[in-house]
NUSEMI-332051 format. One record per residue (C-alpha): x, y, z; residue number from 1. Coordinates in steps of 0.001 Angstrom, whole numbers, plus 500000, padded with zeros to 6 digits. Each point is the difference from the previous one (the first is absolute). Layout:
# residues N
<rec X="X" Y="Y" Z="Z" k="NUM"/>
...
This chain:
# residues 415
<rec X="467027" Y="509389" Z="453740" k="1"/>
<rec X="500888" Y="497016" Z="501663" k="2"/>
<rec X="500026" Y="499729" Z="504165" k="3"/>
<rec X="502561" Y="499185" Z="501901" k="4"/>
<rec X="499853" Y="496425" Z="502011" k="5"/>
<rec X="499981" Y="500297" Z="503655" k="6"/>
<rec X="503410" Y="498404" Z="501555" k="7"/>
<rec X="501552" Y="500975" Z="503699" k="8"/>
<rec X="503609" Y="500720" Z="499420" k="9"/>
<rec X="502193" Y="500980" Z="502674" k="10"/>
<rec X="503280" Y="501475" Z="499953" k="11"/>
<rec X="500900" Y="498418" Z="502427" k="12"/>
<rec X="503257" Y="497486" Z="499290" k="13"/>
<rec X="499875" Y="496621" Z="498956" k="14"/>
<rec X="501008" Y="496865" Z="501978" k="15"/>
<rec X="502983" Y="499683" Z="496916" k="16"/>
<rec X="500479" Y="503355" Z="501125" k="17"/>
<rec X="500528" Y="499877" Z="503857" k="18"/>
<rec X="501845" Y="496968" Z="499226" k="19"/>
<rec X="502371" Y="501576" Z="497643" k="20"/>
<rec X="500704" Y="502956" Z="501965" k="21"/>
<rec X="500461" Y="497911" Z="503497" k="22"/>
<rec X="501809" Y="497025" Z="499223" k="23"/>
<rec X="503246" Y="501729" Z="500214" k="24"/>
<rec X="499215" Y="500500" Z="503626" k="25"/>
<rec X="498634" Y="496674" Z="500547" k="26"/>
<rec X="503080" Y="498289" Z="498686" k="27"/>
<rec X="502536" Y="502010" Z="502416" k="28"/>
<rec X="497341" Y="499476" Z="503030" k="29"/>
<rec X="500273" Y="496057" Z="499091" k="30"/>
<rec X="503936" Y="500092" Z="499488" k="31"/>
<rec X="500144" Y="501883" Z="504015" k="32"/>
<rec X="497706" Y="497175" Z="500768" k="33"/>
<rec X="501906" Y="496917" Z="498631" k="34"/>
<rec X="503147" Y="501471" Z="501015" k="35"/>
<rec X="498938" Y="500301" Z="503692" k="36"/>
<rec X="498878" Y="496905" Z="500190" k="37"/>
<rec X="503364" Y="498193" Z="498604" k="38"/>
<rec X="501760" Y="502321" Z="502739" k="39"/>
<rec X="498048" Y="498522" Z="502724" k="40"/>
<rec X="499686" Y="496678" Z="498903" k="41"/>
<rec X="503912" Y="499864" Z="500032" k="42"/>
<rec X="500722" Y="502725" Z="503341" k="43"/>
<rec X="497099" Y="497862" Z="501767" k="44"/>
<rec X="502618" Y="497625" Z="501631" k="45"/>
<rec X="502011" Y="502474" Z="501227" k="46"/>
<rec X="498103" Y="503115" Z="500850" k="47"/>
<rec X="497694" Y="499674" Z="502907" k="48"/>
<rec X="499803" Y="502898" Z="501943" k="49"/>
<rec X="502109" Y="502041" Z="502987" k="50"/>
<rec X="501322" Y="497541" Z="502157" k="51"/>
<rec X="498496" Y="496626" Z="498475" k="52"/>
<rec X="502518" Y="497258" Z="500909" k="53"/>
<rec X="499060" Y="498355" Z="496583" k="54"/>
<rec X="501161" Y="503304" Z="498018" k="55"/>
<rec X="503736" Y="500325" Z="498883" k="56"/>
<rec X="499707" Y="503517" Z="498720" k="57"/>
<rec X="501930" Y="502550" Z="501816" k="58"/>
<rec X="497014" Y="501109" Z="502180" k="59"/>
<rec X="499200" Y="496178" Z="500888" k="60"/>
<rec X="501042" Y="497496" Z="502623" k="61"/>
<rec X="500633" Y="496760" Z="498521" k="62"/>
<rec X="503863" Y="500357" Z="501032" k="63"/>
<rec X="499655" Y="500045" Z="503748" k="64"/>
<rec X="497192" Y="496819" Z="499533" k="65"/>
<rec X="502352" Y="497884" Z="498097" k="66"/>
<rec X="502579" Y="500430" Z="502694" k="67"/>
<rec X="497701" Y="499330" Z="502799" k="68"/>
<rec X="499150" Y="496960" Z="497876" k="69"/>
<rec X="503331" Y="498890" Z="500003" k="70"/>
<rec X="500235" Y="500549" Z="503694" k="71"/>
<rec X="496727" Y="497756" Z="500574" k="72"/>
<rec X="497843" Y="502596" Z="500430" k="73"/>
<rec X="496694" Y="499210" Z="497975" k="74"/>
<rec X="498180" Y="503198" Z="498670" k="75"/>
<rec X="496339" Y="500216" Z="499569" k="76"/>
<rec X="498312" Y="502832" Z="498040" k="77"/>
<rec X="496995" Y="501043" Z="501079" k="78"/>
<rec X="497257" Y="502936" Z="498443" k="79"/>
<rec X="497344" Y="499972" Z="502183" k="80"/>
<rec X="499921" Y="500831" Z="504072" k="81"/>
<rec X="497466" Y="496880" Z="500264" k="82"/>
<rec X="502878" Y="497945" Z="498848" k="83"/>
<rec X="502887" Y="501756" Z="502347" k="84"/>
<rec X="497983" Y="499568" Z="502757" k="85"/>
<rec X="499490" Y="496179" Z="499306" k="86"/>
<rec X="503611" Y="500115" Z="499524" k="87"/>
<rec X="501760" Y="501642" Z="503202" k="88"/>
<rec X="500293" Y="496676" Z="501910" k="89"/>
<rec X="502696" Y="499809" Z="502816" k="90"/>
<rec X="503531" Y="499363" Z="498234" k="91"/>
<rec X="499159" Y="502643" Z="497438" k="92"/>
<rec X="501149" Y="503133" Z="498611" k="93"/>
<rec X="497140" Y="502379" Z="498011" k="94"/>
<rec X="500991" Y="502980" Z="498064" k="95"/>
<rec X="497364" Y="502173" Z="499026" k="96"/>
<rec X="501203" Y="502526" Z="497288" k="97"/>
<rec X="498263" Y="503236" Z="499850" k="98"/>
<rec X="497826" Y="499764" Z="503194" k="99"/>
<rec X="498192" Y="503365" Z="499775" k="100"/>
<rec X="497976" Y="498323" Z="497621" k="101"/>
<rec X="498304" Y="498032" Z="502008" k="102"/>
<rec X="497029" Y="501364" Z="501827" k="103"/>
<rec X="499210" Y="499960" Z="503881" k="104"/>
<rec X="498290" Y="497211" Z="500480" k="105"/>
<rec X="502289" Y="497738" Z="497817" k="106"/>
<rec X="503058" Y="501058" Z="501601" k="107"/>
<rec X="498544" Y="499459" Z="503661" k="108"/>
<rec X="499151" Y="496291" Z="498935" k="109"/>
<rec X="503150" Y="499800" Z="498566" k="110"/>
<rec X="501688" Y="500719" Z="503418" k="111"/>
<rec X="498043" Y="497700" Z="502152" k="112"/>
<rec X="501274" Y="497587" Z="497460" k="113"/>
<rec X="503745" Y="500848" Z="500265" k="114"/>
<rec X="499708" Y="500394" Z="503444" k="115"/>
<rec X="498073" Y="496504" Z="500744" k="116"/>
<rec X="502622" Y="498125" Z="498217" k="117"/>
<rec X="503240" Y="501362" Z="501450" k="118"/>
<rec X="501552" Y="500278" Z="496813" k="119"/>
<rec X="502270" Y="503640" Z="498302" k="120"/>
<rec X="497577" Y="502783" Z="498413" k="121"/>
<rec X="502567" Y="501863" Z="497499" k="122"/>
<rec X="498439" Y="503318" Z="498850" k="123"/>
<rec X="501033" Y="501680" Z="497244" k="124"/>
<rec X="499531" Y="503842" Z="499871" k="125"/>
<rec X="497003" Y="500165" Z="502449" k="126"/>
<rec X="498752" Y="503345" Z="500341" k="127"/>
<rec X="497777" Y="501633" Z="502747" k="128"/>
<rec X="497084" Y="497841" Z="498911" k="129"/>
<rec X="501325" Y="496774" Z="500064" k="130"/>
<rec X="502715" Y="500219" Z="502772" k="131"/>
<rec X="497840" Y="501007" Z="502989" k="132"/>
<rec X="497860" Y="496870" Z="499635" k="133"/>
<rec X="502291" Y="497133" Z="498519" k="134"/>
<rec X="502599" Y="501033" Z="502467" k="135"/>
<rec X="498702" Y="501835" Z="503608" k="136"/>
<rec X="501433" Y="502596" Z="501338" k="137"/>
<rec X="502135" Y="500924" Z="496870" k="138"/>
<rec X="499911" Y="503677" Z="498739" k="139"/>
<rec X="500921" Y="501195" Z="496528" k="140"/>
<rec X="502328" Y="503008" Z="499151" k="141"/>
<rec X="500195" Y="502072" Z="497042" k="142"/>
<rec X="502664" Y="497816" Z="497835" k="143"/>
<rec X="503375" Y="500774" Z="498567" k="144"/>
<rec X="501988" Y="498969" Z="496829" k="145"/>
<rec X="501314" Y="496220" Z="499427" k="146"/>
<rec X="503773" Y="500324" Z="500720" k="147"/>
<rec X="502717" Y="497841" Z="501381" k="148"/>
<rec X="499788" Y="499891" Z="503401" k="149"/>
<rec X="502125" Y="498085" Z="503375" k="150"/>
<rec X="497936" Y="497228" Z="502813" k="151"/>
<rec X="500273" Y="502158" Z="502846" k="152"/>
<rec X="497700" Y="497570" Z="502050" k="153"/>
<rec X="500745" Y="496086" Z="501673" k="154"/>
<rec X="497924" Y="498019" Z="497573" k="155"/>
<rec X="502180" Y="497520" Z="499016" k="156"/>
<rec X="498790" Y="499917" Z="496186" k="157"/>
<rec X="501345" Y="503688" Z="499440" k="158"/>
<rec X="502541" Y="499774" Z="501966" k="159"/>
<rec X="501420" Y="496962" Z="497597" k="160"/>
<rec X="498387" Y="501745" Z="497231" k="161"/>
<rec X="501916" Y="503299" Z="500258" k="162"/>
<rec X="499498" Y="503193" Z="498310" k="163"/>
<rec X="496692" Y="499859" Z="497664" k="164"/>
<rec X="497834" Y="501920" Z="497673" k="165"/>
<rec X="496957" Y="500951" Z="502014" k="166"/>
<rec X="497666" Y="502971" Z="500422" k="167"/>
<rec X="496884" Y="501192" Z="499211" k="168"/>
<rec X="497090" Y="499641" Z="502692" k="169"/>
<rec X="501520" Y="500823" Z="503709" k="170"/>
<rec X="498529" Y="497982" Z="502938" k="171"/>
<rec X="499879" Y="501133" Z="503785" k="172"/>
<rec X="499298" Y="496775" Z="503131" k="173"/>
<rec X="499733" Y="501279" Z="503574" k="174"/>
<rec X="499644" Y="496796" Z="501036" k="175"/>
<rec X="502658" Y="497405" Z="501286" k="176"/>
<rec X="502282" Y="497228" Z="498119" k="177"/>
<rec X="499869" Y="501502" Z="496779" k="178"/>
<rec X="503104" Y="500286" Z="497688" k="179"/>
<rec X="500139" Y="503446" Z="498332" k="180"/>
<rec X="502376" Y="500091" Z="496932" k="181"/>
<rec X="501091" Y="501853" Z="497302" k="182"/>
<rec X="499282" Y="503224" Z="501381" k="183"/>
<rec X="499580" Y="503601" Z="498056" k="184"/>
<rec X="499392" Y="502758" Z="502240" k="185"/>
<rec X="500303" Y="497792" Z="503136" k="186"/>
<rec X="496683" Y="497774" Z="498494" k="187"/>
<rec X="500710" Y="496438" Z="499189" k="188"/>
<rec X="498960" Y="499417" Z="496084" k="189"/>
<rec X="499858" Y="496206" Z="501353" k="190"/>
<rec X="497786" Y="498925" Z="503420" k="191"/>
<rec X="500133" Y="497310" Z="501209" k="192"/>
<rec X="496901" Y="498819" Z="502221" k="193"/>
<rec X="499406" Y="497027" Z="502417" k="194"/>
<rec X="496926" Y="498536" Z="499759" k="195"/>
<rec X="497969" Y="497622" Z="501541" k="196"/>
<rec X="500633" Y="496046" Z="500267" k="197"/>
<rec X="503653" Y="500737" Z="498909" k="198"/>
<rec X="499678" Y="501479" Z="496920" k="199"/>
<rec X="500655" Y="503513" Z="499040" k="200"/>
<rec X="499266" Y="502978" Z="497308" k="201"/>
<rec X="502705" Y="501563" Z="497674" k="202"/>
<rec X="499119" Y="503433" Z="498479" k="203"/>
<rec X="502490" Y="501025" Z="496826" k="204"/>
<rec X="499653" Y="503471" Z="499417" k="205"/>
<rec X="500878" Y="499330" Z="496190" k="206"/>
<rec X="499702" Y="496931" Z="497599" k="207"/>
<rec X="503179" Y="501144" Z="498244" k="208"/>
<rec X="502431" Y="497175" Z="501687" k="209"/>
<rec X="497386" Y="496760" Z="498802" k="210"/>
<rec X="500049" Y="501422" Z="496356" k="211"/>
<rec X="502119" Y="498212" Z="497199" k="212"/>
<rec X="502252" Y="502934" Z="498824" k="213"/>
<rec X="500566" Y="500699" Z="504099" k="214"/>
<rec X="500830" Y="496609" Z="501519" k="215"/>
<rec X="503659" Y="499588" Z="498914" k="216"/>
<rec X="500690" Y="503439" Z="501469" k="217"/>
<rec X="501508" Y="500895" Z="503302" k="218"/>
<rec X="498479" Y="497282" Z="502804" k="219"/>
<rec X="496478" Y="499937" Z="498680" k="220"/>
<rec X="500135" Y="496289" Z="498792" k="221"/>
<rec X="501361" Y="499112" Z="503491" k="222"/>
<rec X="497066" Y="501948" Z="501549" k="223"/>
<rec X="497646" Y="498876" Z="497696" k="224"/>
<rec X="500579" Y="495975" Z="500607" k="225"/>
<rec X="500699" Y="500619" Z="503594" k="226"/>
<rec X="496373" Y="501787" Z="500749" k="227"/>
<rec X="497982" Y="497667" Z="497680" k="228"/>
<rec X="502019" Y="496381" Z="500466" k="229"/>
<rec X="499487" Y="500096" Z="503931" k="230"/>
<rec X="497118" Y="497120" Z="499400" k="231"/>
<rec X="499960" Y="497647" Z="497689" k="232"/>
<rec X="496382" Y="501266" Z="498050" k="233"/>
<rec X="499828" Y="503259" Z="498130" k="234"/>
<rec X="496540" Y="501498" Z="499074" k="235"/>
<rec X="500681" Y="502936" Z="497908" k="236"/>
<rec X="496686" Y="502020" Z="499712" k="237"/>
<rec X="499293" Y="502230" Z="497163" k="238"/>
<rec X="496729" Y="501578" Z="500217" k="239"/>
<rec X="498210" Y="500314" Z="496367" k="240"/>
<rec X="497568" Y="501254" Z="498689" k="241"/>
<rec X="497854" Y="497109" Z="499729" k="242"/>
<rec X="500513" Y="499890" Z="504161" k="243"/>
<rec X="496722" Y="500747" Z="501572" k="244"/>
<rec X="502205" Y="501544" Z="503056" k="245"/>
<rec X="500983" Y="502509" Z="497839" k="246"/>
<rec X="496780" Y="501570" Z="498965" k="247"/>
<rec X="497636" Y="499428" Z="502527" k="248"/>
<rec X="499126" Y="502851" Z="502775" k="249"/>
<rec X="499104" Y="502998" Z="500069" k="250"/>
<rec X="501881" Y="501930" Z="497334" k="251"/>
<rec X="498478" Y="501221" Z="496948" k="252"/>
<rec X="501289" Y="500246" Z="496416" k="253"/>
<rec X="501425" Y="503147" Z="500878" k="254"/>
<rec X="501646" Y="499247" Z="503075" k="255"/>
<rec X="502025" Y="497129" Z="497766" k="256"/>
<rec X="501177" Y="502220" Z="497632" k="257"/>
<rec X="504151" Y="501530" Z="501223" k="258"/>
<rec X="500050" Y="503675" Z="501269" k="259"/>
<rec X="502159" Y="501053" Z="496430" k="260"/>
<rec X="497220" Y="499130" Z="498156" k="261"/>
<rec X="497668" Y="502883" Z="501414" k="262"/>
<rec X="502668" Y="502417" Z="499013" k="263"/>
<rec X="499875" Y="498673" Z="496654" k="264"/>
<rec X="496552" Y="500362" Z="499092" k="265"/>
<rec X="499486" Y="503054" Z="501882" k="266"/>
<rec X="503298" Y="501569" Z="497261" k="267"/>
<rec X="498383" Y="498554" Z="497369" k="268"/>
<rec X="496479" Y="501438" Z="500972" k="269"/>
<rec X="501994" Y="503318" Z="499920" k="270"/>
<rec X="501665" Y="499786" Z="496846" k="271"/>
<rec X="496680" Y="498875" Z="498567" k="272"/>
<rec X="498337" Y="503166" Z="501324" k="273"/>
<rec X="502755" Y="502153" Z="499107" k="274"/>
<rec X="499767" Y="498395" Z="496305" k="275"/>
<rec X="496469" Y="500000" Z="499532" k="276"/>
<rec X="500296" Y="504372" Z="500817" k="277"/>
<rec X="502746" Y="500143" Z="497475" k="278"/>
<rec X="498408" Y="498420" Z="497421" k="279"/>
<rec X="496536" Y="502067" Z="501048" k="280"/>
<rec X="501093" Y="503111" Z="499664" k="281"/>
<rec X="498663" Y="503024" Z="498155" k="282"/>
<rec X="501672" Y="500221" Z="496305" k="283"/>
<rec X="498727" Y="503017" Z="499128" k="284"/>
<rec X="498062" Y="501034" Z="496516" k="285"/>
<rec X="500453" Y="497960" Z="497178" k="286"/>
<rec X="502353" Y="501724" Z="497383" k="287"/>
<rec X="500209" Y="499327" Z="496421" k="288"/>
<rec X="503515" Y="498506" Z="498087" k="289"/>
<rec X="500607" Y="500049" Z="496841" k="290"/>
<rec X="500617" Y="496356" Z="498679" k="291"/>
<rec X="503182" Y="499164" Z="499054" k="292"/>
<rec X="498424" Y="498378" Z="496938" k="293"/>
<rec X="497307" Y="500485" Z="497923" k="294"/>
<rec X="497534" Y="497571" Z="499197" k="295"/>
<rec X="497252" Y="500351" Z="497133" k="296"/>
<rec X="496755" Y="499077" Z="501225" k="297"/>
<rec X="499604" Y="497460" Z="497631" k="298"/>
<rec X="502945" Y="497840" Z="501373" k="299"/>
<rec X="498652" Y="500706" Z="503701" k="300"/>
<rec X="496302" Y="498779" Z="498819" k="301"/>
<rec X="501656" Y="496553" Z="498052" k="302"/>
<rec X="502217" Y="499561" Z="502991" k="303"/>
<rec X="497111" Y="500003" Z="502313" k="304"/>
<rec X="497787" Y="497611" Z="498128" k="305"/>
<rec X="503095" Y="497431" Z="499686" k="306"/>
<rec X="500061" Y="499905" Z="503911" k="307"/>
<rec X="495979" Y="499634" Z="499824" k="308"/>
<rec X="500307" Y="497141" Z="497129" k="309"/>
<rec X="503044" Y="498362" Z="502641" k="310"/>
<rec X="497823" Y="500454" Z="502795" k="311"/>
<rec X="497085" Y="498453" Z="498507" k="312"/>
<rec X="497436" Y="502894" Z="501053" k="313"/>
<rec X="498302" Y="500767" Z="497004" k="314"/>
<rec X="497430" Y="500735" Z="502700" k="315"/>
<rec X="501661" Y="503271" Z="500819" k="316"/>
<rec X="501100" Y="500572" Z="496304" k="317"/>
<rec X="495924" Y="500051" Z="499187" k="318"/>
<rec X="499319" Y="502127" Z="502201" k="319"/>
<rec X="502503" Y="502648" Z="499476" k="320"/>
<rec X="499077" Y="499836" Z="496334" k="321"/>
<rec X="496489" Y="500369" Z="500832" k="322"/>
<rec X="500935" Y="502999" Z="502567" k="323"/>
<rec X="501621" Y="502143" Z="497779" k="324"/>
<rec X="497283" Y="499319" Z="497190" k="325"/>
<rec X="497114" Y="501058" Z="502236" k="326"/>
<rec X="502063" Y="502752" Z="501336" k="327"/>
<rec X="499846" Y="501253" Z="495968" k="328"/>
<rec X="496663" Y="499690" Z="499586" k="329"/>
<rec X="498676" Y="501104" Z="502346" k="330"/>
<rec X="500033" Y="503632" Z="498896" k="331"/>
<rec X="499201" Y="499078" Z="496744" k="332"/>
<rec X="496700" Y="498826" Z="501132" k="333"/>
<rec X="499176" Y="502647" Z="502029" k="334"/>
<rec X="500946" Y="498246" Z="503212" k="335"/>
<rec X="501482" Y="501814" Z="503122" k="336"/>
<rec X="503810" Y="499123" Z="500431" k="337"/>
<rec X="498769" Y="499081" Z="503910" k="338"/>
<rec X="497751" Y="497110" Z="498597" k="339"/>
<rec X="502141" Y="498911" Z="497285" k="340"/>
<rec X="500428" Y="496441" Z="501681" k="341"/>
<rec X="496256" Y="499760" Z="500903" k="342"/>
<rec X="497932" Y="496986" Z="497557" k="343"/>
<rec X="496872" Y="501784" Z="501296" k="344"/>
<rec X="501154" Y="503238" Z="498229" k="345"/>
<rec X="502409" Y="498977" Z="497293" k="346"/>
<rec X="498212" Y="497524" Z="498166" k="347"/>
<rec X="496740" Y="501599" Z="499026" k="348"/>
<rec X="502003" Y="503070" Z="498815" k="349"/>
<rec X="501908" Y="497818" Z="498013" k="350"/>
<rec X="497008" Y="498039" Z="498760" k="351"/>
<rec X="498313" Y="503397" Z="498695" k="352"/>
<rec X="502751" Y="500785" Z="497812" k="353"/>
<rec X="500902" Y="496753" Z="498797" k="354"/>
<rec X="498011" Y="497316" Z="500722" k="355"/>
<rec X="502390" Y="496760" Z="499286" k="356"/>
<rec X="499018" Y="496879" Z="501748" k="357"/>
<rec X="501650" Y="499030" Z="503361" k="358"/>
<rec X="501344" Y="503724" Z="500937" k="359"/>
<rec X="499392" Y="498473" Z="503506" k="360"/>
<rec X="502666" Y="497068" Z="499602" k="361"/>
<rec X="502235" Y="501959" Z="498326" k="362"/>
<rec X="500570" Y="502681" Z="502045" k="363"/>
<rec X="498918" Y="498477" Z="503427" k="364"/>
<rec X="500255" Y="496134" Z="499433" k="365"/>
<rec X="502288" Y="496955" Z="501458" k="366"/>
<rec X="503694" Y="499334" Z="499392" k="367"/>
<rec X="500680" Y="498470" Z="496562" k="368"/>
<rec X="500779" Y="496748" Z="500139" k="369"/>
<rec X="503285" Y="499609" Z="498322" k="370"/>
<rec X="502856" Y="502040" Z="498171" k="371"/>
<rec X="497767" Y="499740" Z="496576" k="372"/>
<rec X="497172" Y="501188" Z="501918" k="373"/>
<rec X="501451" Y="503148" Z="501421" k="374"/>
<rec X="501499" Y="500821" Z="496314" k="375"/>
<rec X="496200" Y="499922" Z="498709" k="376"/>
<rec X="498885" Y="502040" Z="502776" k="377"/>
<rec X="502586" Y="503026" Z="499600" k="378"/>
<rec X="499051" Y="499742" Z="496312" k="379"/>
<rec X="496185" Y="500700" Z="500769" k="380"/>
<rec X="500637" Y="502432" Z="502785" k="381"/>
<rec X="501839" Y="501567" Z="497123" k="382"/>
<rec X="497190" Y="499958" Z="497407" k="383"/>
<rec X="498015" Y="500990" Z="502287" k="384"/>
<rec X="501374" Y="503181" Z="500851" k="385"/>
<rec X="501198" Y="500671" Z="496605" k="386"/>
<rec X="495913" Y="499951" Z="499017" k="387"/>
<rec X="499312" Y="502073" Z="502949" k="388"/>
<rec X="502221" Y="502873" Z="498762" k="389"/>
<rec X="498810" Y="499509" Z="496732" k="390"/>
<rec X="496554" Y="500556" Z="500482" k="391"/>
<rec X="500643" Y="502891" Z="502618" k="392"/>
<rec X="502275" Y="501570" Z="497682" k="393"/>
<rec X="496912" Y="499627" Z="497480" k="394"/>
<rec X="497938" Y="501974" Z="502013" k="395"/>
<rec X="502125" Y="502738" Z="500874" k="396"/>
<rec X="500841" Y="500410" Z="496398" k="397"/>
<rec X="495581" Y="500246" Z="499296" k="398"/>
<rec X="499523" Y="502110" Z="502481" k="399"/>
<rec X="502543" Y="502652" Z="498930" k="400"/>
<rec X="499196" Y="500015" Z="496332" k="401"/>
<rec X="498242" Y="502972" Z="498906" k="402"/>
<rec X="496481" Y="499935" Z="498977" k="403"/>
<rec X="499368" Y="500430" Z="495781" k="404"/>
<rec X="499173" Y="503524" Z="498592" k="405"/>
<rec X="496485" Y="500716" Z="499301" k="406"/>
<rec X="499163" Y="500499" Z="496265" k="407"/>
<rec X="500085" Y="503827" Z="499080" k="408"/>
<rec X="496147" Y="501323" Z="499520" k="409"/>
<rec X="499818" Y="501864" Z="496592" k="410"/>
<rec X="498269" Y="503086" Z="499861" k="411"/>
<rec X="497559" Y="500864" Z="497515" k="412"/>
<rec X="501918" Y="502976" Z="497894" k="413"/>
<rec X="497310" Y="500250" Z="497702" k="414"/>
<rec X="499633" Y="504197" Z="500046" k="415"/>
């Protein structure tokens, strides 16, 4: 008989394979990412950010810059509180968006700046941890919705400004010559602080009345051009991310991450829980069905070596032909059904009753080495066993035979 060469196959899939089944996927992933970057090539002009004087979408500021340009008020953007400091000179207004962002020691550098140079601080939304240090002495209250709301106070810039759309952040100033406007719940939702050297501080409870889609509404474009065109210089702060202010200190990764967040993980760490016991629960004994069709054991076998032959693992298809033939002989051979899988055992027994060359590679050997190869094999597994019940059958047939008469002894019936 002839052995089978020794080849690794895998049934694994092929690189044509992976490729074939994936590059459906690939091409939609590369059509999101072409398409994304069209968008922001051609939005990149226009959206910035919240309150970014060079941004004309609806949540940007560019409208109340262009009129302070046209009242000769220069803007400068800054992104960095190395640069805003640099920048508050005397003659000069800074507005620093967002200042909660900042951390302690940036934002007490930043006020020995503002306050050196006699120049307006305008704060936008400062909350507890920015308000205490840029501007002394202030305290924050719990804040209320953005609405339209009247002066009530003597600064002259409400007072020509009128009614407004203010809220958010509340602000409370025990101290003396401040200007406390726009009040909700008798707190102003604009403060007005002097400073030092002549200049002052201006806390806006909400951002609302600088935004393009709010400045044409009610008095907040008055407001607006009146608080930030008092000097002649406008430094318009937005810290980023690339702002070393802004994640320096002592806060770790956690501490940076917003308060809705923890609720968020924590529900999905429940539902995952909760999922992972549904899906781990007890189902019981397994019960038999009838099939709804009935398949002949000849098309299941053929439709099993077709995925084997697709699959490439003739590997796996040589050894289940080699299984089942060694599970055959075995108890032809006199083997135990225990050891039927065991060379050690197997192949002497077959040896003794047929003693064909190679019963070792046949019945124990390497993966054939191509679809040719694995034909030839089943054929000699075949033989094999076929001569193996042939011979057995043999024997049983000898030993049941019965044995020939003995010759009848003739008596001598001579009187």
């Amino acid at each position: 008989m002839t052995a089978s060469a020794t080849v690794a196959t895998s049934g694994s899939p092929t690189a044509r394979q992976m490729w074939t089944r994936s590059r459906g996927l690939l091409l939609g992933l590369a059509i999101l990412v072409v398409a994304g970057v069209i968008l922001a090539v051609f939005r990149s002009g226009e959206q910035r950010g919240l309150l970014d004087p060079r941004s004309a979408d609806r949540y940007g500021s560019r409208a109340v810059a262009e009129l302070l340009a046209d009242r000769g008020v220069s803007t400068e953007v800054v992104t960095t509180a190395d640069a805003a400091t640099a920048a508050a000179r005397p003659g000069t207004t800074v507005l620093i968006a967002e200042p909660d962002r900042l951390t302690d020691s940036r934002q007490r550098k930043l006020h020995a700046a503002l306050a050196k140079s006699g120049g307006r601080a305008v704060l936008v939304g400062a909350g507890e941890s920015s308000a205490e240090t840029l501007a002394p002495g202030v305290r924050v209250a719990e804040p209320v919705d953005v609405g339209t709301r009247s002066p009530g106070c003597d600064l002259p810039a409400a007072r020509r400004a009128g009614a407004v759309e203010l809220g958010g952040v509340r602000y409370h100033f025990t101290g003396r010559g401040s200007d406390a406007c726009y009040r909700s719940g008798g707190l102003p939702t604009l403060l007005r602080v002097p400073g030092a050297n002549g200049g002052d501080t201006v806390l806006l409870g909400s951002p609302d009345l600088l935004l393009n889609d709010r400045l044409a509404k009610e008095g907040n474009a008055s407001l607006a051009l009146q608080l930030l065109g008092s000097r002649d210089h406008l430094v318009w702060y937005l810290p980023s991310v690339s702002d070393a202010g802004a994640g320096e200190g002592d806060r770790s990764f956690i501490d940076l991450i917003p308060d809705g967040w923890h609720w968020a993980v924590l529900q999905l760490a429940v539902a995952a829980a909760l999922a992972a016991l549904w899906r781990a629960r007890r189902l019981g004994p397994l019960v038999a069905e009838r099939l709804p069709v009935v398949i002949r054991a000849s098309e299941a076998t053929e439709g099993r070596a077709r995925l084997y032959r697709q699959a490439n693992a003739r590997d796996r298809a040589a050894e289940a032909l080699r299984s089942a033939t060694r599970t055959r002989l075995a108890p032809l051979v006199g083997v135990p059904a225990a050891t039927a899988h065991s060379r050690q055992d197997l192949v002497p027994a077959v040896a003794a009753q047929l003693p064909p060359p190679d019963i070792d590679a046949l019945l124990f050997g390497p993966a054939p080495a191509d679809d040719p190869a694995l034909v030839r094999l089943a054929d000699e597994l075949d033989e094999l066993e076929h001569r193996i019940t042939s011979s057995s059958t043999r024997h049983a047939d000898s030993a049941s035979a019965p044995h020939p008469a003995s010759p009848p002894i003739e008596r001598d019936r001579t009187p």
